[in-house]
PAVEX-13623 format. One record per atom (N, C-alpha, C, O, CB): x, y, z; residue number from 1; atom name. Coordinates in Angstrom, 3 decimals, decimal comma. Atoms other than C-alpha are relative to their C-alpha. Glycine has a CB too. Layout:
# PAVEX-13623
- east  north  up  i  at
- X  Y  Z  NUM  CA
...
***
This chain:
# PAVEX-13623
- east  north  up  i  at
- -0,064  -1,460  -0,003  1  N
- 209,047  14,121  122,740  1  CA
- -1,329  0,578  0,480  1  C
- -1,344  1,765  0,806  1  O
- 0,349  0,537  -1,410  1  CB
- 1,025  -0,544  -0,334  2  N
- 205,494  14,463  123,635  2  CA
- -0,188  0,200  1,472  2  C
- -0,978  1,041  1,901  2  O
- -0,908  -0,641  -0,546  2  CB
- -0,221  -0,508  -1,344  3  N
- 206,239  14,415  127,214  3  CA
- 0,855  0,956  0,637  3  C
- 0,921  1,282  1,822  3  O
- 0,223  -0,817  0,548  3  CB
- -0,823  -1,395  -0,303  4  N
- 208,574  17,167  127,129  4  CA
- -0,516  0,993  0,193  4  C
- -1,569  1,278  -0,376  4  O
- 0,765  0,438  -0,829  4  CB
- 0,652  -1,300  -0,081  5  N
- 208,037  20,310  128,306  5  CA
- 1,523  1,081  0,014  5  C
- 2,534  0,971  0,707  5  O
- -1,154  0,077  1,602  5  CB
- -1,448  -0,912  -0,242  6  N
- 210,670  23,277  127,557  6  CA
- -0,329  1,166  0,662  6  C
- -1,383  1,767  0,453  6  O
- 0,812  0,491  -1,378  6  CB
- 0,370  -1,250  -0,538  7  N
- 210,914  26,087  129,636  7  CA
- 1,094  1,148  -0,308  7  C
- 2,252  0,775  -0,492  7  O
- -0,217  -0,187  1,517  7  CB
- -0,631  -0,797  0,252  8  N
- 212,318  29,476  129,007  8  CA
- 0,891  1,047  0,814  8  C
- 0,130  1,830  1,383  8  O
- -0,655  0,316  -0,554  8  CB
- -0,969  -0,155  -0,915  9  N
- 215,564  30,985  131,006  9  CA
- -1,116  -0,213  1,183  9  C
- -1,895  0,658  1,568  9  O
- 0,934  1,466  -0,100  9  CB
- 0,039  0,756  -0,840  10  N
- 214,487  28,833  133,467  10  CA
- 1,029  -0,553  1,027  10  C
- 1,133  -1,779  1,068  10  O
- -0,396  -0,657  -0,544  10  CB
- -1,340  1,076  -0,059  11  N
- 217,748  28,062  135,513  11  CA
- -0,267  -0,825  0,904  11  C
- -0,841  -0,543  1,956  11  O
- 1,444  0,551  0,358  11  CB
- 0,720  0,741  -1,274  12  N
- 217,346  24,869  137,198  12  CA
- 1,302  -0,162  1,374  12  C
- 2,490  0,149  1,451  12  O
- -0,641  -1,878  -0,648  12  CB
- -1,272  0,293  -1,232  13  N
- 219,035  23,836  140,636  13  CA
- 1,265  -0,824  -0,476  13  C
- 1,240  -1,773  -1,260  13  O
- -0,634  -0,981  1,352  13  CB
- -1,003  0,624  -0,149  14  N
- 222,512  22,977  140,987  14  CA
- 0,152  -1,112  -0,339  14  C
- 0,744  -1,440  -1,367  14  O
- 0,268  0,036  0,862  14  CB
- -0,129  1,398  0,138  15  N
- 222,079  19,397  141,645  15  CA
- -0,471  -0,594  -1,432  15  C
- 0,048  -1,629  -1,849  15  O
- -0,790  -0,619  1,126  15  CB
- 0,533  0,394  0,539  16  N
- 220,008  19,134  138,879  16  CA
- 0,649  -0,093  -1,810  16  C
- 0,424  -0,797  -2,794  16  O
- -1,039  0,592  0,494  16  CB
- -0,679  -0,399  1,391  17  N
- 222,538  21,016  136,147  17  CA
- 1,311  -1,090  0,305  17  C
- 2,067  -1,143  -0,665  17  O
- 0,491  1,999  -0,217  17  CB
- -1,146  0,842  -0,717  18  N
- 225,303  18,431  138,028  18  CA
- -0,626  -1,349  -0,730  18  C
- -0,044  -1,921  -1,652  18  O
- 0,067  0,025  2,009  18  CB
- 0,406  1,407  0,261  19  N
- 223,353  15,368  137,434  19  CA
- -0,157  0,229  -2,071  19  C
- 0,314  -0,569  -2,881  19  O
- -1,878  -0,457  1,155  19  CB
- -0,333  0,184  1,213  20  N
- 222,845  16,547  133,840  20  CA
- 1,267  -0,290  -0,863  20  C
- 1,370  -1,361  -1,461  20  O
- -0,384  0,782  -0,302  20  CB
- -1,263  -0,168  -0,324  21  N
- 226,300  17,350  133,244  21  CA
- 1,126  -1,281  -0,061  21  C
- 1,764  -1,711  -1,022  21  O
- -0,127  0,531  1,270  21  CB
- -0,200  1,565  0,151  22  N
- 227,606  14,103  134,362  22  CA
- -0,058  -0,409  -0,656  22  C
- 0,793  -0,433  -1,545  22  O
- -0,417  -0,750  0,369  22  CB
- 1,319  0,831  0,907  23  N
- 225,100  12,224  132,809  23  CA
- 0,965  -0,737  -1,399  23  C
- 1,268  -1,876  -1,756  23  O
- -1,561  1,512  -0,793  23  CB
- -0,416  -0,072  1,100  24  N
- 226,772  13,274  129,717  24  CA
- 1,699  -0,065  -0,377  24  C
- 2,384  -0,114  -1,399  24  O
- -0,624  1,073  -0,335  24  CB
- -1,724  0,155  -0,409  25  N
- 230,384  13,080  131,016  25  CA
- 0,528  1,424  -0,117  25  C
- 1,759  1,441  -0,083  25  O
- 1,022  -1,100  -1,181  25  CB
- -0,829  -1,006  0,097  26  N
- 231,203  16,652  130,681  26  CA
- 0,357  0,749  1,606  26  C
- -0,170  1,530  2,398  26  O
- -0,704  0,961  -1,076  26  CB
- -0,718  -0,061  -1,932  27  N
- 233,377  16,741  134,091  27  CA
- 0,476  1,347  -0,299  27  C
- -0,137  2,022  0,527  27  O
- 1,677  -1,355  0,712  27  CB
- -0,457  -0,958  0,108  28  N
- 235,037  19,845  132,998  28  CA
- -0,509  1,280  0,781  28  C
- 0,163  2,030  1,489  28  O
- 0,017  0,028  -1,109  28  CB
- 0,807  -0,249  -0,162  29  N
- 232,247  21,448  133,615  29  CA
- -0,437  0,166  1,783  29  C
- -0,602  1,185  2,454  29  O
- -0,465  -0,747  -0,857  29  CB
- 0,706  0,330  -1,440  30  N
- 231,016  19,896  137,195  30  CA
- 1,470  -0,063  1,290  30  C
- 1,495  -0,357  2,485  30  O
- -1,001  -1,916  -0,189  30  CB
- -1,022  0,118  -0,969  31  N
- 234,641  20,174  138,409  31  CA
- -0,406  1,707  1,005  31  C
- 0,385  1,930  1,922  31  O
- 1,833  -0,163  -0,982  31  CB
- 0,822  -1,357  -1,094  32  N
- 232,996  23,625  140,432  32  CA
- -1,164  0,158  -0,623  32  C
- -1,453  0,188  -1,819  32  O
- 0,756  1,725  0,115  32  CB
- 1,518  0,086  0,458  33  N
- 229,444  23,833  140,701  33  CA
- -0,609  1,304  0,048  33  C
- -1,738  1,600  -0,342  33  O
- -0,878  -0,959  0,898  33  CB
- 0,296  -1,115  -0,037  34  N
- 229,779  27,321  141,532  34  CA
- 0,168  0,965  -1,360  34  C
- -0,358  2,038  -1,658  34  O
- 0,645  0,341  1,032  34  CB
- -0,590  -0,484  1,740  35  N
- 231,271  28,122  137,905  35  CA
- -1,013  -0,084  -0,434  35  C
- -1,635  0,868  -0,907  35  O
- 1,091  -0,858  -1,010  35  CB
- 1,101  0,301  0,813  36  N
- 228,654  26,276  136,734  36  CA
- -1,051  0,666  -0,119  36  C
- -1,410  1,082  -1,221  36  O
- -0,393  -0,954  0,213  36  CB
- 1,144  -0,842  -0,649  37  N
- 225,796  27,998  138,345  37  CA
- -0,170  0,958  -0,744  37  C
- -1,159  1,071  -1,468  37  O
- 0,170  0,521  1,326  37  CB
- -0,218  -0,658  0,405  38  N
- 227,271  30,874  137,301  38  CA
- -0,184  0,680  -1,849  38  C
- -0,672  1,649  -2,431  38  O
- 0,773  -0,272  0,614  38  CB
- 0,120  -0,420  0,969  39  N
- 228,018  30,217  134,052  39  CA
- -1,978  0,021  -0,856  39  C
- -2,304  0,627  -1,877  39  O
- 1,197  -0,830  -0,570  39  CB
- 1,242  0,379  0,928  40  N
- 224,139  29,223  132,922  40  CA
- -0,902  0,949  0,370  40  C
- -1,885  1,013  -0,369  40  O
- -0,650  -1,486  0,160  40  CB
- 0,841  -0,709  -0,086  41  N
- 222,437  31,870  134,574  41  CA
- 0,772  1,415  -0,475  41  C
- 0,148  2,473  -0,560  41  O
- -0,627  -0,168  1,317  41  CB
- -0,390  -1,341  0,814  42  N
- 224,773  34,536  133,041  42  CA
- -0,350  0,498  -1,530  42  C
- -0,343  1,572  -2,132  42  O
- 1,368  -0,020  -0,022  42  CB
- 0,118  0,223  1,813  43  N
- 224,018  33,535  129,426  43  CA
- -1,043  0,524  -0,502  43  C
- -2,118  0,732  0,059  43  O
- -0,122  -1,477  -0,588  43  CB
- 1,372  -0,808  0,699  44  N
- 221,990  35,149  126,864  44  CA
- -1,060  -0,536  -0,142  44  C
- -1,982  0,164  -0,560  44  O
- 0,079  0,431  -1,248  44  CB
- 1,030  0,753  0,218  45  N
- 219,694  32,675  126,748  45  CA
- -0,177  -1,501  0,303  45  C
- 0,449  -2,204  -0,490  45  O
- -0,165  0,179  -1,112  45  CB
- 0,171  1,377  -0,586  46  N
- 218,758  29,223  128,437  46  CA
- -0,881  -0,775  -0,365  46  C
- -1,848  -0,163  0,090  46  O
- -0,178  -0,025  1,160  46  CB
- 1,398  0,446  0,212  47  N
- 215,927  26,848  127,239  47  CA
- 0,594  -1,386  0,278  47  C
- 1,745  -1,728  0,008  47  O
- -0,870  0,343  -1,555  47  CB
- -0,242  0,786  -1,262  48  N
- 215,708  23,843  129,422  48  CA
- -1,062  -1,406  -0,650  48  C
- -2,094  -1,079  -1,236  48  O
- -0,619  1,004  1,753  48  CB
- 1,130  0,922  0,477  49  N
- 213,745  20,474  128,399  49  CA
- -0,241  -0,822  1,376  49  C
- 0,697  -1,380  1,946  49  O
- 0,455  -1,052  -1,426  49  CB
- 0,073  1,271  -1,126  50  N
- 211,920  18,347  131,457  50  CA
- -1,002  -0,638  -0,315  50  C
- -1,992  -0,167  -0,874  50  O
- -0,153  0,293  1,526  50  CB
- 0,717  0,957  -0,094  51  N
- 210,423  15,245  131,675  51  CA
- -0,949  -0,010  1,182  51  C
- -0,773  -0,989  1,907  51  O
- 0,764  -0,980  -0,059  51  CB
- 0,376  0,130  -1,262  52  N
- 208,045  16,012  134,544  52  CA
- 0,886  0,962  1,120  52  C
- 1,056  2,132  0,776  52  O
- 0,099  -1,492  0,255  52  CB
- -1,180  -1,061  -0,931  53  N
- 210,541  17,710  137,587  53  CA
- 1,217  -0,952  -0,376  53  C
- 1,971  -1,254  0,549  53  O
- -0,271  0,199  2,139  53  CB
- -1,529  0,046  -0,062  54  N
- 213,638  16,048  135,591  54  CA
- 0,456  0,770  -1,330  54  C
- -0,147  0,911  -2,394  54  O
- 0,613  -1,644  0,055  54  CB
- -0,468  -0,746  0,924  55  N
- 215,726  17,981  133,714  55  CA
- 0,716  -0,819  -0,532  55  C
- 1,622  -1,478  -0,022  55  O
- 0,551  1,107  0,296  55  CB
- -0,887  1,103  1,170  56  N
- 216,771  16,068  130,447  56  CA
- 0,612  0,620  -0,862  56  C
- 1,390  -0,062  -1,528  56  O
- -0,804  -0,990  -0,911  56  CB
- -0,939  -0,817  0,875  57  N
- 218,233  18,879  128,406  57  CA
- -0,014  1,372  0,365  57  C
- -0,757  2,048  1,077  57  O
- -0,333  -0,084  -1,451  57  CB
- -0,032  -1,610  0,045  58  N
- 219,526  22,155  127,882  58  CA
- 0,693  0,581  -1,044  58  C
- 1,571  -0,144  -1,513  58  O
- 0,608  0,598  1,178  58  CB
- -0,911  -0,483  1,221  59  N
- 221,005  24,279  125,125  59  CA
- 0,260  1,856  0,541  59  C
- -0,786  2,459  0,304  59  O
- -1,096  -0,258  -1,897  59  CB
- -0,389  -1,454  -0,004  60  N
- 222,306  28,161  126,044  60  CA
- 0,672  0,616  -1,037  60  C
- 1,249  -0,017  -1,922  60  O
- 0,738  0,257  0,992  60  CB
- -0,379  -0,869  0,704  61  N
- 223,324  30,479  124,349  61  CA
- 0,849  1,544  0,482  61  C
- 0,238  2,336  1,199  61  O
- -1,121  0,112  -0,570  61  CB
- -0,792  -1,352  -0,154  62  N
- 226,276  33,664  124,559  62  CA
- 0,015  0,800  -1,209  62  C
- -0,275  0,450  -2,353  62  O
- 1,466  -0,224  0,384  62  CB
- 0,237  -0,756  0,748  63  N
- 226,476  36,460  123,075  63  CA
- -0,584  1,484  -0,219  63  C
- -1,317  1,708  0,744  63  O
- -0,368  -0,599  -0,359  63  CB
- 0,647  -0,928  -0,211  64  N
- 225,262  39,764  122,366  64  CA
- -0,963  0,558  -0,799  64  C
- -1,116  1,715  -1,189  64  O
- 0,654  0,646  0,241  64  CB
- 1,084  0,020  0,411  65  N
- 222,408  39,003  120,922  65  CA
- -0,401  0,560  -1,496  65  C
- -1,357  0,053  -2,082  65  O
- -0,551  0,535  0,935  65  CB
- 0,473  -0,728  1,248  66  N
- 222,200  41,219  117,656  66  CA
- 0,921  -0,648  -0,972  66  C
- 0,403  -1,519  -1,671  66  O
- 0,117  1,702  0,029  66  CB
- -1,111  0,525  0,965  67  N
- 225,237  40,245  115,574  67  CA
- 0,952  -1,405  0,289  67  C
- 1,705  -1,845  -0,579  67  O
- 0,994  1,183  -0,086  67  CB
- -0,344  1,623  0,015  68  N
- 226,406  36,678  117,003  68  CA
- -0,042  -0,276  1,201  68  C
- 0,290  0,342  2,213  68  O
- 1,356  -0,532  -0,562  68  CB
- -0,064  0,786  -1,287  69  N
- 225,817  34,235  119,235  69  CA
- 0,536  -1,113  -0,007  69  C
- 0,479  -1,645  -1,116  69  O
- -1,093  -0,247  0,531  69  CB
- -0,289  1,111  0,183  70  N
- 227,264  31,289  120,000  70  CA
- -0,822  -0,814  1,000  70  C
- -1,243  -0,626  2,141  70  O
- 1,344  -0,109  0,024  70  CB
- 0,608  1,326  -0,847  71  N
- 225,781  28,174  120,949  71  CA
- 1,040  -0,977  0,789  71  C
- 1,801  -1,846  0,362  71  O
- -0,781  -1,018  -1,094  71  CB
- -1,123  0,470  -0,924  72  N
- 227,659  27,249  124,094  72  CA
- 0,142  -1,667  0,772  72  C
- 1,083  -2,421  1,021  72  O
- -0,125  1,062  1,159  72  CB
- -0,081  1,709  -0,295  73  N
- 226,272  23,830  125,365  73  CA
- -1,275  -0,409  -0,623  73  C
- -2,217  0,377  -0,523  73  O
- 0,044  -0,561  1,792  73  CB
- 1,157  0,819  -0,193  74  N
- 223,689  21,603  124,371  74  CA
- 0,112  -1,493  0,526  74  C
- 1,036  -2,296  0,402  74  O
- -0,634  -0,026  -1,233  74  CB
- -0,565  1,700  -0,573  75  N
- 223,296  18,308  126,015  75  CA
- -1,222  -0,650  0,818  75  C
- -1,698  -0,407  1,928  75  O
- 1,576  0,064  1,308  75  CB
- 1,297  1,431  -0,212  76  N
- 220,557  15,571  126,331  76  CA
- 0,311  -0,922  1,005  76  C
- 1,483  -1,293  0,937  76  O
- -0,181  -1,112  -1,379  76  CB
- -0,346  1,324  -1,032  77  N
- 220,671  12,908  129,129  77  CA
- 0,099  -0,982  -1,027  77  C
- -0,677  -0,966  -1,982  77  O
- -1,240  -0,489  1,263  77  CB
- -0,048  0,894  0,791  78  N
- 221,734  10,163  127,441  78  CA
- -1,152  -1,042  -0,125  78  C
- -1,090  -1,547  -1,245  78  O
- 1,065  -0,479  0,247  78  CB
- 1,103  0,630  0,144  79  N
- 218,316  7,915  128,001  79  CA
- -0,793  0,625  -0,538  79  C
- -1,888  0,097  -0,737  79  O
- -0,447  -0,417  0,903  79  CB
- 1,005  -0,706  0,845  80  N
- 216,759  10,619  126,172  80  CA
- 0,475  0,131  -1,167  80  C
- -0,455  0,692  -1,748  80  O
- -0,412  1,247  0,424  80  CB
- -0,750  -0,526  0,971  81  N
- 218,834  11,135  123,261  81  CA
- -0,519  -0,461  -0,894  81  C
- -0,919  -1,571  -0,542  81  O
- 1,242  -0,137  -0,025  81  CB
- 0,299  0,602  1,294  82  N
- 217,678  10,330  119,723  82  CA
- -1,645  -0,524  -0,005  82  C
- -2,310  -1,537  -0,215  82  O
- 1,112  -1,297  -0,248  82  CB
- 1,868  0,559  -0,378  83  N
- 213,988  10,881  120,535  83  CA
- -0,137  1,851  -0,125  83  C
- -0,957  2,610  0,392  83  O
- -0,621  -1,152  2,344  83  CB
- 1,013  -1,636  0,448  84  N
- 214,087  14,663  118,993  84  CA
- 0,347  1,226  0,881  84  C
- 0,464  2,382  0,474  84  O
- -1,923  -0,162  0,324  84  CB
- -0,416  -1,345  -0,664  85  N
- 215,011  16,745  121,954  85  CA
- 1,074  1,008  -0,315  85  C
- 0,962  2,219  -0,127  85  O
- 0,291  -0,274  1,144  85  CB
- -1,385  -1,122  0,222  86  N
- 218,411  18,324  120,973  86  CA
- -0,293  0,417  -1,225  86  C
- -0,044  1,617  -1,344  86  O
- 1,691  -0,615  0,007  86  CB
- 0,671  -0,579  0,857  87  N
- 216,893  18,678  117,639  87  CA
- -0,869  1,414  0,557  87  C
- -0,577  2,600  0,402  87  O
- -0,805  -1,087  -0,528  87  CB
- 1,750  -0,743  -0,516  88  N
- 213,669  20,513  119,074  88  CA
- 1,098  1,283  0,645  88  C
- 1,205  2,441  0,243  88  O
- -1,481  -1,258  1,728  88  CB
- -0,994  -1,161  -0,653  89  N
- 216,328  22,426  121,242  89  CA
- 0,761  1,222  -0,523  89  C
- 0,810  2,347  -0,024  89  O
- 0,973  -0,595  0,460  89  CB
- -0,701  -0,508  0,886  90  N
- 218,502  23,592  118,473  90  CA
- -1,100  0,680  -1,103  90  C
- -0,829  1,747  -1,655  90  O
- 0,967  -1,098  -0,511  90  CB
- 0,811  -0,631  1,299  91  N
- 215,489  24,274  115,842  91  CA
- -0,331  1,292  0,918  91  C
- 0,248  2,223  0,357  91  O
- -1,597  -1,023  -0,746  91  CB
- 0,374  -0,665  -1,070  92  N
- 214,138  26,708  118,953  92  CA
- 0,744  1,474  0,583  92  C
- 0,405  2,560  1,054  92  O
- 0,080  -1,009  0,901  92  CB
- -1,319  -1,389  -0,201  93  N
- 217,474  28,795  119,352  93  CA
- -0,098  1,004  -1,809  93  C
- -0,295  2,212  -1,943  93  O
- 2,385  -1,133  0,240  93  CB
- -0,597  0,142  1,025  94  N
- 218,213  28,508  115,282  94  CA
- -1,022  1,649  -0,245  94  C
- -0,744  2,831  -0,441  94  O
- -0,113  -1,668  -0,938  94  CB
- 1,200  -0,877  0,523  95  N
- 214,838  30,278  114,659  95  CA
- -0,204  1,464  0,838  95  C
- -0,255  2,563  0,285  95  O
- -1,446  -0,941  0,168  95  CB
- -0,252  -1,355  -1,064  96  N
- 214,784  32,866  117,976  96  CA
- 1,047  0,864  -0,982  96  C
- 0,873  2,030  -1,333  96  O
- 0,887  -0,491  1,836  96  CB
- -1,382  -1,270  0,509  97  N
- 218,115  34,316  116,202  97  CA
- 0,298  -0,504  -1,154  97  C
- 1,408  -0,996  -1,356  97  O
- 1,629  0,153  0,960  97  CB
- 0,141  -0,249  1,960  98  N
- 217,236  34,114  112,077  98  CA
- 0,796  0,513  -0,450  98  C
- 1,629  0,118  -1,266  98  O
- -1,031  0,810  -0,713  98  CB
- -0,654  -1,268  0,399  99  N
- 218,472  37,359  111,943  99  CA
- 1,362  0,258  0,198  99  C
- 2,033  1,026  -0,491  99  O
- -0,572  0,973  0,574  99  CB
- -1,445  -0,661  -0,448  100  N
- 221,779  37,449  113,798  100  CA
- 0,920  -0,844  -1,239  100  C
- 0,779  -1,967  -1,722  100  O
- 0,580  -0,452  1,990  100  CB
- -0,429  0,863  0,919  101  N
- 224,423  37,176  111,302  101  CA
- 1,349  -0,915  -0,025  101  C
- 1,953  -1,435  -0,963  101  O
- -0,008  0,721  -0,958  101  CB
- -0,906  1,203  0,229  102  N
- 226,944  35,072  112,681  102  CA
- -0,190  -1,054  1,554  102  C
- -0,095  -0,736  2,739  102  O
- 1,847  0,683  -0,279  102  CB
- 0,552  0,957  -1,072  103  N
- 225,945  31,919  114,737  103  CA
- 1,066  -1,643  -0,043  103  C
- 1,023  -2,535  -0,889  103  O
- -1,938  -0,307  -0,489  103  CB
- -0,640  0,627  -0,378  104  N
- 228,476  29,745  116,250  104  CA
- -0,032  -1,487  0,886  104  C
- -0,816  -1,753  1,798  104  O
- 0,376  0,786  0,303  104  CB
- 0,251  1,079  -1,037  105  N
- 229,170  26,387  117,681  105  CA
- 1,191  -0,580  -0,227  105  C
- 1,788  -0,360  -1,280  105  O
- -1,279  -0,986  -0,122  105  CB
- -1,523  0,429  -0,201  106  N
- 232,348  24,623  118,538  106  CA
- -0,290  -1,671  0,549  106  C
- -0,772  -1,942  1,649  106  O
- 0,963  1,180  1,373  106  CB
- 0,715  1,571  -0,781  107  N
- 231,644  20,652  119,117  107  CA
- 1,050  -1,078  -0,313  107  C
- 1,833  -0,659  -1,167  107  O
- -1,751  -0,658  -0,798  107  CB
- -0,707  1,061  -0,037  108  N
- 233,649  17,387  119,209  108  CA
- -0,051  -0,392  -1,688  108  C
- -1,003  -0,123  -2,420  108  O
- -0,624  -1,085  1,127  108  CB
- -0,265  0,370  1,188  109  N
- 234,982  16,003  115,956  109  CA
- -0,195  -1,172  -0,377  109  C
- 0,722  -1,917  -0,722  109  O
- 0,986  0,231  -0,249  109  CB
- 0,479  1,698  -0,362  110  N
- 232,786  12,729  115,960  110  CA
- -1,199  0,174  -1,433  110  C
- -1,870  1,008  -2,041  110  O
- -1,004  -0,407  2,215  110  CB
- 1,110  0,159  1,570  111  N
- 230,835  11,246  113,006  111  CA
- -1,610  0,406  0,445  111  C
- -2,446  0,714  -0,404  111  O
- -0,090  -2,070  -0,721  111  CB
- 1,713  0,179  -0,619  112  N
- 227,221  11,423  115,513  112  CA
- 0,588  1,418  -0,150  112  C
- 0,460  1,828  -1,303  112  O
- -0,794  -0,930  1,787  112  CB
- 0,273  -1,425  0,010  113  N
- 228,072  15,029  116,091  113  CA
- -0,336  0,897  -1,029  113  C
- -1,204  1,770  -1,066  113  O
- 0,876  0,486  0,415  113  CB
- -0,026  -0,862  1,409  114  N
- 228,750  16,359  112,669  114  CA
- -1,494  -0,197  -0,642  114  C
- -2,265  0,670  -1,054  114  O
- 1,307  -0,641  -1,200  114  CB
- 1,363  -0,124  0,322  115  N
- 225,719  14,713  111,761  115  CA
- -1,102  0,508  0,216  115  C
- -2,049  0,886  -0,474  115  O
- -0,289  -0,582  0,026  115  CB
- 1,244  -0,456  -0,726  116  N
- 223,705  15,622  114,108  116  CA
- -0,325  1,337  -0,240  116  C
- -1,509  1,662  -0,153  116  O
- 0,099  -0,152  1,424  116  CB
- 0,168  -1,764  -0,013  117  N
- 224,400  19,887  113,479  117  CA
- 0,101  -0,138  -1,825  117  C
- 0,500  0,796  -2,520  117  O
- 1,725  1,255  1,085  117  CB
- -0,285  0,272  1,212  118  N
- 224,485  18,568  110,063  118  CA
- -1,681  0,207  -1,052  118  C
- -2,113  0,901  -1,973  118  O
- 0,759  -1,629  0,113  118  CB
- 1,102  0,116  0,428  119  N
- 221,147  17,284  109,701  119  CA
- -0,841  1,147  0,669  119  C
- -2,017  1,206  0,309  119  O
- -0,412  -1,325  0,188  119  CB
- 0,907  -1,180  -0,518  120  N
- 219,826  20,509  111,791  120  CA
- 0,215  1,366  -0,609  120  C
- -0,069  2,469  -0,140  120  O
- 0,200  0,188  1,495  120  CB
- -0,100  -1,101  0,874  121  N
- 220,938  22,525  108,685  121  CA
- 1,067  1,192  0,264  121  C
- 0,910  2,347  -0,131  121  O
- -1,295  0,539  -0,024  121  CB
- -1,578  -0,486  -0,740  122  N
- 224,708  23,718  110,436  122  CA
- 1,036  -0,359  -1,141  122  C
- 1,287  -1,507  -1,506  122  O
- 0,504  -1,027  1,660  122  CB
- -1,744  0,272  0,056  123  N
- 227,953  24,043  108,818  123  CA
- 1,148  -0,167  0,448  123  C
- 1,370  0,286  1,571  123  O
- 0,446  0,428  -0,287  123  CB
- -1,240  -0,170  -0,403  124  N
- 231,447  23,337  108,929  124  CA
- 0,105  1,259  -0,259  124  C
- -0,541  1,753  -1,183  124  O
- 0,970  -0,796  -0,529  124  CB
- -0,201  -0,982  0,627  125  N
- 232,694  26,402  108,917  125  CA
- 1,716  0,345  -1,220  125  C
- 2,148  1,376  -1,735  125  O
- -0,242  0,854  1,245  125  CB
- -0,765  0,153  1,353  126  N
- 235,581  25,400  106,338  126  CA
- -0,835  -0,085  -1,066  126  C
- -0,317  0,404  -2,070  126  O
- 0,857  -1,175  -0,080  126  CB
- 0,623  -0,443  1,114  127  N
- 232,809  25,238  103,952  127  CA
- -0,322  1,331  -0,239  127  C
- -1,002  1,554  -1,240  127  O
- -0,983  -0,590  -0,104  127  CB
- -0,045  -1,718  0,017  128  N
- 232,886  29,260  104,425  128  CA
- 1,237  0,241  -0,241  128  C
- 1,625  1,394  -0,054  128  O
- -0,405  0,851  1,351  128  CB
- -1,637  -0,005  -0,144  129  N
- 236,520  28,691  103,947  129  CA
- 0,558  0,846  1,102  129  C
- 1,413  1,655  0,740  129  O
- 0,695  0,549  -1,319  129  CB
- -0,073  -0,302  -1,237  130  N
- 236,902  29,821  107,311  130  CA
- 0,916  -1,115  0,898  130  C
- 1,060  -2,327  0,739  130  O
- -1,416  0,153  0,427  130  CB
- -0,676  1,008  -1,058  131  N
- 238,988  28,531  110,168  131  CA
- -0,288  0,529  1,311  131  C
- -0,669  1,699  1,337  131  O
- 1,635  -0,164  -0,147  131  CB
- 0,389  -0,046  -1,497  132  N
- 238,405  28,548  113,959  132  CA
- 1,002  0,048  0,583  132  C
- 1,433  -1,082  0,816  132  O
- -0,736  -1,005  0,573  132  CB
- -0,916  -0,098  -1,468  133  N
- 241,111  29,716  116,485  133  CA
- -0,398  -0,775  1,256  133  C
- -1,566  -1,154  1,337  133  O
- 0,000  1,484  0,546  133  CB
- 0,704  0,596  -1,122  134  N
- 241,008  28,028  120,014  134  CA
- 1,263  0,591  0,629  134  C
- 2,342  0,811  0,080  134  O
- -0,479  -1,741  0,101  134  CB
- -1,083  -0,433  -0,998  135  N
- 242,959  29,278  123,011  135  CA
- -0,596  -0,694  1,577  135  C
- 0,053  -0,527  2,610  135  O
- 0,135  1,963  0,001  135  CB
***
């Protein structure tokens, strides 16, 4: 982590949000690169992690800033993963928006995941006895 450097709405090139992207398998995503583009420089907020000129993470954020945001992607290159960055990423947003009072995230239903927003002080939100729509 000490060679990281994060930068702030920073959006990086194409190729570079593609190769992340990948990386991580989220094709959904890289199936138009113009979507993509789109979507990361529209967002309320971008913070970007590089190793030097490679981009190894990113976490954004939607929303309208005062009363909720959601946390829309985060995602580590996988040779970086479990060395603090998506942590560092997530503590970085968590803290920017203290105040807002409802903060969202929607993620895969995997034992690493849960843990992971688990141990970064995240709920299910069935422990709010809450449930989540999806369309």
């Amino acid at each position: 982590m000490d060679k990281i450097i994060i930068k702030e709405d920073f959006i990086p090139e194409i190729d570079q949000l593609m190769d992340l992207y990948n990386d991580v398998e989220w094709y959904a995503y890289t199936d138009d690169k113009i979507k993509l583009k789109n979507a990361i420089s529209n967002s309320l907020k971008v913070l970007t992690a590089w190793d030097n000129e490679k981009l190894v993470g990113l976490i954004r954020v939607v929303g309208d800033g005062y009363t909720i945001i959601y946390i829309q992607d985060i995602l580590i290159l996988k040779n970086y993963q479990s060395q603090g960055v998506g942590s560092y990423l997530l503590k970085l947003i968590l803290e920017r928006y203290k105040l807002i009072r409802q903060i969202v995230l929607m993620t895969d239903q995997t034992e690493k995941t849960i843990n992971f927003y688990q141990k970064n002080g995240m709920v299910k939100a069935s422990d709010y006895n809450c449930v989540t729509f999806v369309k």
